[in-house]
N, C-alpha and C positions, 0 to 999 in steps of 0.2 A: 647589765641585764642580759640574759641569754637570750641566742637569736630564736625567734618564734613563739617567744611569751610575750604578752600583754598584760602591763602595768594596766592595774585598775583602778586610777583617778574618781574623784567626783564630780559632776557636772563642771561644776564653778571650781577650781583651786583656790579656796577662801581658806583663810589660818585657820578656821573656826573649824573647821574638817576633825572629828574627834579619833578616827579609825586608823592603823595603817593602812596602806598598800598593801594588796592582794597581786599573787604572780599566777595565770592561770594558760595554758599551751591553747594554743590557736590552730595548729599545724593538721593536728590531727585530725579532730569531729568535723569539724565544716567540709574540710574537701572531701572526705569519706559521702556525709551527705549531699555534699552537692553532685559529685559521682552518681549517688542513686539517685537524684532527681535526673541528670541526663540519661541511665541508664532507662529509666518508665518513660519518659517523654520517648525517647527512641521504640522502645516496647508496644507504643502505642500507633506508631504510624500507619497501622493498616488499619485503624480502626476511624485515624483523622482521615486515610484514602476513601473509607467507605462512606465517609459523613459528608466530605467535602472535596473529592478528589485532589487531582493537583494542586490546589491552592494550600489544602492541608499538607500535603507532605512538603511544599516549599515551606510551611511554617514552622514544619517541624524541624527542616534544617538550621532557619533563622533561631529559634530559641537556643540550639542544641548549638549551635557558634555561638551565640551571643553568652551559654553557661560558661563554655569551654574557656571561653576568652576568660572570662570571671573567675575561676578556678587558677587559670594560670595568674592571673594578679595576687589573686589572696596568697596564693603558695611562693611567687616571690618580691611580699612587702609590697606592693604596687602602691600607689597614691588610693583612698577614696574616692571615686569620681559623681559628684552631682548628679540625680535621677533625671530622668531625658522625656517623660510618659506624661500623661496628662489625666493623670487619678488626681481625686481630690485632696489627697493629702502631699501629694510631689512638692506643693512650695512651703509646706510645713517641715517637711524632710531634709531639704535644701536649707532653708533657716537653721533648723538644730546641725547640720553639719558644717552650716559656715562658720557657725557658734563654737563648734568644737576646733575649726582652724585657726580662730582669735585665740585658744588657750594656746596654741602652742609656742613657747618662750622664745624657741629660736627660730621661728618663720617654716621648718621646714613644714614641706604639705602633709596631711594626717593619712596615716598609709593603715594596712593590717594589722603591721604587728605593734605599731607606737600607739595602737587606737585603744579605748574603755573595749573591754570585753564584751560586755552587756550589750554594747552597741554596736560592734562590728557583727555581731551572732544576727541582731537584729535586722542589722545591714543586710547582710544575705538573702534573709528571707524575700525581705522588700527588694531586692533586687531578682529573683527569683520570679517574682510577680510580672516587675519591668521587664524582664525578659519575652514571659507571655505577652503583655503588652503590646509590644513590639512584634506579634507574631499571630495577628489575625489567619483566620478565625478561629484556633484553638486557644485564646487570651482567658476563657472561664474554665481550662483545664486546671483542673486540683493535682498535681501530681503525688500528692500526701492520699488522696483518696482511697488507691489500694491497699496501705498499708494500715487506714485506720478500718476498713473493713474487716478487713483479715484478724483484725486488734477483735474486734465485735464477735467475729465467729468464733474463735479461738477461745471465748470464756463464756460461751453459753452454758456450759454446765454449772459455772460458778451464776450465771446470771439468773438462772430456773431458780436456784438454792435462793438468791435474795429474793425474786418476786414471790417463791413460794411463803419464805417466813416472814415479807411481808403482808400480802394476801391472810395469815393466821391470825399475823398482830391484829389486821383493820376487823377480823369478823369478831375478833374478842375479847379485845381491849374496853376496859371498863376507862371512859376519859373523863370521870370524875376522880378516879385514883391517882396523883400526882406521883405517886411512888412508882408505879407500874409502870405511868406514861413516861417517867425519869429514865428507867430501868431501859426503856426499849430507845431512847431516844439518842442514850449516850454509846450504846451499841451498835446504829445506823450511823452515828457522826466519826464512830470510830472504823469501821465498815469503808466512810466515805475518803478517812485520812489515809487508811492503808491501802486504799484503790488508787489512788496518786504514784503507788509507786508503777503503776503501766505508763510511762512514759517514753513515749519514742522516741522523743529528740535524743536522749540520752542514750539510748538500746541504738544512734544511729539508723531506724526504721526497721531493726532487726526483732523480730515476733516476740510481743513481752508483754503476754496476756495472763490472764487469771483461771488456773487450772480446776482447784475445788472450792470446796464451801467458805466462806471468807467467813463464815459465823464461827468457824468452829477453831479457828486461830488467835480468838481478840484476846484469848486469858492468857495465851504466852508471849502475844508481842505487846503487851499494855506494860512492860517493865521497858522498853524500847524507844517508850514514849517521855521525851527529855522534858519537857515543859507543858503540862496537860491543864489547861483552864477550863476546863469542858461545864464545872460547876457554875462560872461568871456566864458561860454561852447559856446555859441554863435558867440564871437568872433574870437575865434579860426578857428572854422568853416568854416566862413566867410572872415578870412585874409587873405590865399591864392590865394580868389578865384580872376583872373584875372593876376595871374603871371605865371611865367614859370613853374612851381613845376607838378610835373606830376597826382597829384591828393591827395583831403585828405585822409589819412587812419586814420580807427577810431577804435581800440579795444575796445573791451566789456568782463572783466573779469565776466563772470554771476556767479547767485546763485543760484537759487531754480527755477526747473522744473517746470511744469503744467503754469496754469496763466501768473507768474513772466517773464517766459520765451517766450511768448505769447507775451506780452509788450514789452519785447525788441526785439524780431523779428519785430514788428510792426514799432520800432521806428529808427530799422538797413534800413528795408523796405524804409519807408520815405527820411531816409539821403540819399540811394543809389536812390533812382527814381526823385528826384527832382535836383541833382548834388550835393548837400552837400557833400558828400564823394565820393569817388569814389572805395574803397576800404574799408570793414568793417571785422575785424578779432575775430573770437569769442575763450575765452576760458576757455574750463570747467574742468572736473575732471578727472582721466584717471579708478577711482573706486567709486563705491558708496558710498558717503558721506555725513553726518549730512544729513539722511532721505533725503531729496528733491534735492539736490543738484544736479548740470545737467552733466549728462555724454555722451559721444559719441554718446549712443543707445538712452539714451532720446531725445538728438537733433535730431535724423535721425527719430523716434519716430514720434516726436510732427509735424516735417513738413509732412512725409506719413498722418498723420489722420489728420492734416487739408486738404492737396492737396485730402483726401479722403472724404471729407465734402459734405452730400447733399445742404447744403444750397452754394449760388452760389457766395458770395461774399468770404467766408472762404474758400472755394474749388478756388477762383482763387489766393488768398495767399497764400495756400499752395505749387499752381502751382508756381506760382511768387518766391517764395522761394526756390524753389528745381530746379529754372534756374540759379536763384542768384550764388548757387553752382554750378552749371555747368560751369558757364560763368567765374567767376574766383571772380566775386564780393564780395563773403561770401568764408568763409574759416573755418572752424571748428579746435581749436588746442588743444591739452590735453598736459601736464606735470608733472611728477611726484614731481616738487616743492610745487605744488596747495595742495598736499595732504600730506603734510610734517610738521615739527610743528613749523618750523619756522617764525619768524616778515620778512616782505619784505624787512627791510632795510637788511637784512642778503642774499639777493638774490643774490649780485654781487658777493659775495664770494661763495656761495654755488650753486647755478646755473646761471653762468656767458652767458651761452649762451641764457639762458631764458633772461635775463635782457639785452642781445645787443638784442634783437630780441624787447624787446618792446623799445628798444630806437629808433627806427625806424618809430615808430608812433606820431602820430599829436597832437593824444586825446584817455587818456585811460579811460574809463570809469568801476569804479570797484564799484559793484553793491550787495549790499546788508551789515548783520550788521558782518558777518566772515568775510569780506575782509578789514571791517574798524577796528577790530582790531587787525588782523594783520598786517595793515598799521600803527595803534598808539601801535602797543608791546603790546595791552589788558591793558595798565596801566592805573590807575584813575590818569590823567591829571588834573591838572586845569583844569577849565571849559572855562577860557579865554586864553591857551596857543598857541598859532598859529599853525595851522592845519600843517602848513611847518617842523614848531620846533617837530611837535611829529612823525612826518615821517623819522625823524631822518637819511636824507639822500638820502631815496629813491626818486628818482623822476627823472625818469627815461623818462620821456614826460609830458607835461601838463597832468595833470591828475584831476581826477573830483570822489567823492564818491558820489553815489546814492543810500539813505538807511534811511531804518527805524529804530526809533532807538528801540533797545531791547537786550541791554549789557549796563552796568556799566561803557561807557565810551564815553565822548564828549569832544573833543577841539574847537576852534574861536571861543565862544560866545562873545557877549558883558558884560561889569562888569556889575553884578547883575542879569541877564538874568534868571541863575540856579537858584539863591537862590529864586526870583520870581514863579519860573515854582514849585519848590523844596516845596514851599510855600501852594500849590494849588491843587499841586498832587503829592502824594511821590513813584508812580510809574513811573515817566515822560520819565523815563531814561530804562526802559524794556516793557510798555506797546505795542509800535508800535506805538502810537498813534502822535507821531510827527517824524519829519524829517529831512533831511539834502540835499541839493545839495550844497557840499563842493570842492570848484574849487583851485588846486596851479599848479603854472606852474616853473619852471626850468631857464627862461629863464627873470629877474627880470626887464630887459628894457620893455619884454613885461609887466609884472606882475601889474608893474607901471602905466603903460598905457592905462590897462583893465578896 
């Protein structure tokens, strides 16, 4: 194995493992970003002086040693070392990485580069965190902050365009027309799928916003789109409506802040004003993670600056959104699973009340390329193995991925599909540049049916 790639393993090393090994370079993105986390934390020291004088700038040294040191471990193979802080999840974190030192065959300790990919990335973050930790009173510093700001201001032009053509749909949409409401619903979902592709973990924090109208691009990147189930997301939707059930609830597991986030408001908006759902549950991160990623503050964030928007059609989405939560419609939820390193099929055992809590849903909507490999273990699948087979379990409600691709790893295509794409472009599989609305449901009389 070349030095500075990581073998990407499955939790468990069980025969039963269906997928190769995936090789994917470590060397690169993380110390790049972890670079610009010290570089902001440093950036910011006159502002910890003015909040909190000397104590802040002693804090900011302590963090800014404690990355550096980190930085030199990841870059030469260090061991993993145990989290040291006392958040609620540190002896959940310490468990999964003693867990990971038991797999190793020949004793040695679990370092950077012999580590699962998925989870040293994740590593970082949470260590990132302990760092702040470790360095009162700047410990609730985001250092992701600025860059998802700048993410927000960067595509307002594109964001006027969505609140505008939403604002048009809500005055005059006829919501007994199922055709209509079809027509506008799978052009928001589609809206919400290619909004995924502003992701900063990837861009390394570098500005990777949304410049025009995202409406006026759906008909040429909808040939783009590798596996489109938008019709089953559809049906779902639409099966209860006229029974006794007391309304759809729809979770939306989000991913990236600014834009991204934008879209799926837009597309929560929609379901909740036309009666598609009657209940939409969102859920983000409880810390900041992989740069963009949306946290509590981002969400309360993003709705104040648009409900605080001069222009008149974004300032009434903002409003419109910030009743959504009042009224009971929207719901905002964080858990410390989201930010764990675990595959989801590992949910029911390790946060069993998170997993009854989304059994409870109609339609989970899990939105971007970390939640799809967390859903497939991060493992190189076959490219034709059934989206169901690599979820290895979970499925916990009809659920649906909405994601661009840019990870080393795709199931349900049709045979030859890959090697075709593989053919044409040998970035197909990390560029963004294609996609997935991948739908399985739980329920296989439905499934059948769809």
């Amino acid at each position: 194995m070349a030095a500075g790639h990581v073998l990407i393993p499955p939790p468990s090393l069980s025969a039963k493992f269906e997928g190769s090994f995936a090789y994917l370079t470590v060397r690169d993105r993380l110390p790049t970003i972890l670079t610009k986390v010290i570089d902001t934390i440093h950036r910011n020291k006159n502002n910890f002086f003015e909040k909190h004088g000397e104590v802040g700038v002693e804090a900011e040294k302590r963090a800014i040693s404690f990355l550096s040191k980190l930085r030199n471990e990841m870059q030469t193979d260090k061991p993993v070392l145990l989290l040291t802080d006392s958040a609620s999840d540190t002896e959940e974190w310490n468990r999964y990485m003693q867990r990971q030192q038991d797999l190793m065959e020949d004793g040695q300790p679990v370092s950077w580069f012999k580590s699962p990919w998925l989870y040293v990335e994740c590593y970082m973050y949470r260590k990132i965190q302990e760092a702040l930790a470790h360095s009162p009173p700047i410990s609730d510093f985001d250092a992701f902050k600025e860059a998802k700001t700048e993410s927000f201001f960067e595509s307002q032009q594109a964001v006027v365009s969505l609140c505008t053509y939403l604002r048009d749909v809500l005055s005059t949409a006829d919501t007994t027309d199922k055709n209509c409401l079809h027509d506008h619903f799978l052009r928001l979902l589609q809206v919400s799928l290619w909004g995924n592709r502003c992701d900063l973990s990837i861009s390394c924090g570098q500005e990777n916003s949304q410049k025009c109208n995202p409406m006026d691009s759906l008909h040429d990147l909808r040939r783009f789109i590798l596996v489109d189930d938008s019709a089953r997301v559809w049906s779902v939707l639409t099966a209860l409506h006229g029974t006794e059930t007391p309304g759809v609830r729809v979770d939306i597991v989000l991913d990236n802040a600014g834009f991204e986030l934008v879209t799926d408001l837009i597309l929560a908006d929609f379901m909740v004003s036309v009666g598609l759902a009657k209940e939409v549950r969102f859920h983000g991160k409880s810390i900041p993670w992989f740069i963009s990623d949306v946290t509590k503050q981002d969400f309360d964030w993003t709705l104040s600056q648009t409900a605080a928007s001069n222009h008149r059609h974004m300032s009434s989405c903002g409003v419109q959104w910030k009743r959504h939560l009042k009224d009971g419609a929207w719901s905002y939820h964080d858990h410390r699973f989201w930010t764990l390193p675990h595959e989801y099929c590992d949910m029911p055992a390790d946060a069993p009340d998170l997993y009854s809590a989304l059994q409870g849903s109609d339609l989970i909507l899990f939105k971007g390329d970390l939640n799809y490999r967390r859903l497939t273990g991060d493992r190189m699948w076959e490219h034709t193995a059934p989206f169901e087979r690599a979820l290895r379990g979970f499925l916990p409600a009809p659920l649906c991925s909405v994601r661009t691709l840019k990870a080393n790893v795709q199931v349900g295509l049709e045979p030859g599909r890959a090697e075709n794409l593989g053919s044409q472009d040998a970035d197909w599989m990390i560029s963004g540049k294609y996609a997935v609305i991948q739908f399985c449901s739980p329920l296989r009389e439905q499934q059948q049916g769809l």
